[in-house]
C-alpha positions, 0 to 999 in steps of 0.5 A: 427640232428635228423635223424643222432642221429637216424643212430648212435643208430641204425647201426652197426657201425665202424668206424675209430675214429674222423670220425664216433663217434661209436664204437660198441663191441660184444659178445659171445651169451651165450644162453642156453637150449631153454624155453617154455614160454607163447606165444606172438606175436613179436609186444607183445615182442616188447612192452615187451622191450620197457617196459624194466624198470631194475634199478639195477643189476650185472653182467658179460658181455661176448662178441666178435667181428669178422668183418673181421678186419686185425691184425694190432699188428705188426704195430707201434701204433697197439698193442691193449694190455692194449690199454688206448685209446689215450691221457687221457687228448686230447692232443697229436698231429698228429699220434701218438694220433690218432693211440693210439685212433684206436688202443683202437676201434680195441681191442674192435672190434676183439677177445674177452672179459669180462666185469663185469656191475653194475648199480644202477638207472640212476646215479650210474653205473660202468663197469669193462674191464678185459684185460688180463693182466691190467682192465679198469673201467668206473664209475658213481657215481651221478655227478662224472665220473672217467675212470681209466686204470690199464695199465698206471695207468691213471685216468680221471676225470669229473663232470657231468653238472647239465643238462645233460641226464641221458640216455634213462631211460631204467635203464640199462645203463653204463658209455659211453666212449671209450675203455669200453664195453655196455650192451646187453641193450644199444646196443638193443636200438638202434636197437628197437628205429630204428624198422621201415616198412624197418624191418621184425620183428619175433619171434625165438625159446624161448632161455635162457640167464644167465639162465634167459628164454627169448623170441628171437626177430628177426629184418631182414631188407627187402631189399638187400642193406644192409651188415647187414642179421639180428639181434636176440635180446634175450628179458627177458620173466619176465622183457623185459630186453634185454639179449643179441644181436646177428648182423649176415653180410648177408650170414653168419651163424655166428654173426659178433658180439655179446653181452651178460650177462653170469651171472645176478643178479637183486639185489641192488649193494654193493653202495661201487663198485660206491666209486672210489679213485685214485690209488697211484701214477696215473696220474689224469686228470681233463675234462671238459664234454660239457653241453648236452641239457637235454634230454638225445640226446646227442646233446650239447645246448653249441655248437659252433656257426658260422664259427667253428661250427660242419658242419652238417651231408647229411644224405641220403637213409631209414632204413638198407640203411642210408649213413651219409655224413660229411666234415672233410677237412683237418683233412681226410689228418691226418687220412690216414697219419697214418700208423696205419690207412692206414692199414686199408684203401684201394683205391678206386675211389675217396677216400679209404675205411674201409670194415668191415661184418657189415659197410663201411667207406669212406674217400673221396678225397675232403675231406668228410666221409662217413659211412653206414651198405652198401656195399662200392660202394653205398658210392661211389655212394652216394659221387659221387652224393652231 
């Protein structure tokens, strides 16, 4: 389970929802006037971030996002304005929940958008996602987690469990849900935790950030296989704090996606943008969130055991190249029965495929998902061979 957590921080993933539990969003690099820092090596501004301890902060997120996905707002169930997504409670059957789902991953995956992030320590955190014509907020206050769309004024409502993870403690986090936006820190994590002898690591040019000056980090993968060409992660020259994130597909001279503060302030929230009372009138629905282990990896201690247990992942190949397996079964026939995803897919041997810049999915016919930041034949080659 390890190594699938490990491919899921890391790779530059999208994936149609139900069958790859990542949802990646990107942004305008919002780099200025380049700096004239103190000079480091790139294993001293790897150790910089690491060493990243932001606890409180404000500020607006500009972000965007071009992975060659179609435009699906004339399908039924394709329409990403004021998207919610999906069902507030779960429920719903066939299509038409798994389409609203999509169709919330979609909108955060094409064009652009603003955010407005606050954080105050690991438990207190609040994103703002301002559609244009409706807002999304994502809130955690203590052991309280509210989601509320302006679209359809719904609200959702969940008590965090005593044990939960707090996150990776770098004090930079953000309420995790679906159809809200992360910030340049939490989708740097990833990258810097999966930094291995696969991973060229240099240094830019010195840039500056939400007029932060900042030291650029440059992560190419060494080998061919991968979609991905680099990645430039600009890292706070005073806090390490990641400011923004830049995915660039091999052979592009442009970001796929990218993310990153446009404003930043390091000091303390107002603690009334952490106070969330439902609207008049808002449907509020209570869920029920799974009792992590405790130490923040996201795997649940309270997983089903047996025959409904979740199967486990074939995770195969090292670094840049990782492909991640998963049966699916019968559910695999209700992803491509909807006419919103089918849109998405092509036939290829043996199954159909999502091609994004950065990342590739394969739905096969007997039933499994495969995923990885590699062209679509390796997943066909990888299918082929479990």
């Amino acid at each position: 389970m390890a190594a699938t957590a490990k491919w899921q921080r890391w790779v530059p993933a999208v994936a149609v929802p139900a069958v790859v539990a990542v949802v990646v969003t990107g942004g305008a690099f919002a780099a200025g006037a380049s700096a004239d820092l103190p000079e480091k090596t790139a294993q001293q501004v790897l150790e910089l971030a690491a060493q990243a301890d932001v606890q409180t902060f404000s500020g607006t997120v500009e972000q965007t996002a071009d992975l060659g996905l179609p435009d699906l707002s004339s399908v039924p169930g394709g329409s990403s304005s004021g998207a919610s997504g999906g069902s507030s409670d779960g429920s719903g059957s066939g299509d038409a929940s798994t389409d609203s789902t999509v169709s919330a991953a979609l909108e955060l995956l094409t064009g652009s958008h603003s955010a407005r992030v606050y954080a105050d320590g690991p438990t207190k955190a609040r994103v703002q996602v301002l559609d244009q014509l409706a807002e999304r907020d994502a809130i955690r206050n203590g052991s309280e987690l509210w989601l509320y769309d302006s679209s359809d004024n719904t609200v959702v409502h969940s008590s965090i469990p005593a044990d939960a993870g707090s996150g990776d403690g770098d004090g930079a986090g953000a309420p995790e849900a679906s159809g809200t936006v992360q910030t340049p820190a939490e989708l740097a994590q990833g990258f810097l935790d999966a930094v291995d002898p696969s991973t060229d690591v240099s240094l830019g040019a010195d840039t500056e950030v939400a007029g932060r000056s900042a030291y650029d980090l440059v992560l190419t993968p060494r080998g061919s296989e991968t979609l991905v060409g680099s990645v430039s992660i600009a890292v706070d020259s005073e806090t390490g704090l990641p400011l923004s994130v830049e995915v660039l597909a091999r052979g592009a001279s442009t970001p796929a996606f990218s993310v990153a503060f446009s404003s930043l302030s390091l000091d303390t929230p107002s603690a009334d943008l952490f106070d969330f009372t439902p609207p008049e009138g808002a449907a509020v629905t209570e869920k029920a969130l799974p009792t992590d282990a405790g130490d923040g990896s996201g795997d649940h201690a309270a997983a089903p055991q047996g025959a409904d247990a979740h199967p486990e992942p074939v995770v195969t190949g090292e670094g840049w190249n990782t492909i991640v397996a998963l049966p699916v079964g019968a559910d695999s026939a209700d992803l491509t029965s909807s006419p919103l995803i089918a849109q998405l897919l092509t036939p290829v041997d043996g199954g159909q495929v999502l091609q994004t810049a950065l990342v590739s999915v394969l739905l096969t016919d007997d039933g499994r998902v495969l995923a990885g930041a590699v062209p679509a034949e390796a997943l066909q080659s990888a299918a082929a061979g479990q």
